[in-house]
C-alpha angles and dihedrals in degrees: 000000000000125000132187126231147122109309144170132234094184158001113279140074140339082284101070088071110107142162111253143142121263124196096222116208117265112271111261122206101280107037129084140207129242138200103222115240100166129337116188136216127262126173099260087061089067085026097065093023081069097046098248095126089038089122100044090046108033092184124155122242142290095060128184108215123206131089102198127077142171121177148108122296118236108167139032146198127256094251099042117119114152087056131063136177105283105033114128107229133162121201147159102242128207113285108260131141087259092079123165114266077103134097092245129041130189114210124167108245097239087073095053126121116188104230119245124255097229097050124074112231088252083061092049103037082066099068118053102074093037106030090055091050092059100042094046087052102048100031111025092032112017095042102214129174143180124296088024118109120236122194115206125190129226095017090187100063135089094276101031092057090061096036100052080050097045089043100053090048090061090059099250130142103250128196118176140186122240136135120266092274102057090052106101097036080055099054094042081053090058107267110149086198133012116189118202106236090206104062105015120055103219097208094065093044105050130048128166092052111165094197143017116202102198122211100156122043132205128046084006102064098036083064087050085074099067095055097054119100115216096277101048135123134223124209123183127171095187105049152014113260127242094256085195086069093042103076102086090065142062102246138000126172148132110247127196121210121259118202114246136174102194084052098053088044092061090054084049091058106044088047080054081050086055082235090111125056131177121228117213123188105174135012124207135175139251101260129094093261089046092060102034085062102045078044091060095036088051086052094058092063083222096110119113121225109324128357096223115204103195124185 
């Protein structure tokens, strides 16, 4: 079927984005598709608009960007049974060239989550991708448990909204790291310290961290290093670590998300729980000019919490 949505034809700047029909592949077995309620930005949408990720996804043009959706199924696959039409759902699909700014999105139904009641589908459409992220880096990856203390940088963003959440729920001590105006949202959102990066310089403040969650690179991460104690564990979801400065410490590495629909399930619940909350800081809608705008806004860093496209 064709569906219309924002593409690309090809590598370069916001203004590539532009409104255009898309012939989608036929549905196998085990994919649905979904009526497209909001989908949501996340930096690999303006990182690979741009062409930085052409070698690792040789697709052919147009491309649909966008990794996040939460809709309405209306159609599914010969072998699905745990799905029907109807059902409201939000998932990170696979990563394909037929993304998700579109009115109608094909995800495989393993990566499924049903949407909570009590959550509107904007709300929903801003996890997947990083509330995945986070949950892959501190739980799959990180290892945390409860009563060990994570530090995750940059508290306000996309990720760091949903890991400080997801953290605190698992019972563990978190700092994180914000400016003075993001204090107060931080701690409501569960945050036992925040530290203002822009007066205090966290590596000379904390010491005995269990696990650093990295969502900056850099500067920023060599000086991770200093506040681990010898069991302790780097994340980083930017860049690869120094291993040189790593071996002090227990585990350092760069992870990269896998989509996953238990995963996903398990945020869906505890947002059902009320103990998961997504942050929003802008809204935009599903036109060219809608998402040229959240993708410039995304490429400032300024955004607090998630960048929200809604149809």
């Amino acid at each position: 079927m064709e569906t219309r949505g924002i593409i690309i034809n090809q590598y370069g700047h916001a203004d590539q984005l532009v409104e255009g029909k898309v012939l989608l592949p036929d549905l196998k077995e085990h994919q649905v598709l979904i009526k497209t309620k909001a989908t949501s930005i996340n930096p690999i949408d303006w990182k690979l608009r741009e062409g930085f990720l052409a070698q690792m996804f040789e697709w052919e043009f147009p491309i649909i960007l966008g990794w996040d959706v939460a809709g309405i199924i209306e159609a599914v696959g010969s072998e699905v049974t745990d799905w029907k039409i109807g059902d409201a759902v939000f998932a990170r699909p696979e990563t394909t060239r037929f993304g998700t700014y579109a009115e109608d999105v094909i995800v495989d139904d393993h990566l499924l989550a049903k949407k909570p009641e009590n959550v509107g589908f904007d709300e929903a459409a801003a996890v997947p991708l990083a509330g995945l992220t986070a949950y892959q880096a501190l739980f799959t990856h990180g290892h945390l448990k409860a009563g060990e203390t994570v530090l995750i940088h940059a508290g306000a963003g996309g990720v760091g909204t949903y890991a400080i959440q997801l953290a605190k729920n698992a019972g563990a001590k978190v700092i994180t790291t914000a400016s003075a105006s993001n204090i107060n949202l931080l701690k409501e959102l569960g945050a036992d310290e925040v530290i203002d990066y822009r007066t205090t310089d966290f590596s000379e403040e904390l010491q005995n961290v269990d696990l650093v969650f990295d969502t900056m690179g850099g500067e920023i991460q060599e000086k991770s290093f200093k506040v681990l104690n010898q069991t302790g564990r780097l994340i980083s979801i930017v860049s690869q670590p120094d291993l040189s400065l790593a071996q002090d410490i227990l585990l350092a590495k760069s992870i990269w998300l896998n989509p996953n629909g238990q995963q996903l399930q398990e945020i869906a619940d505890l947002m059902t729980a009320g103990k998961v909350r997504s942050v929003i800081g802008a809204k935009f809608p599903l036109t060219a000019a809608g998402i040229r705008e959240a993708h410039l806004m995304s490429e400032s860093h300024h955004a607090k919490g998630k960048i929200v496209i809604v149809k």
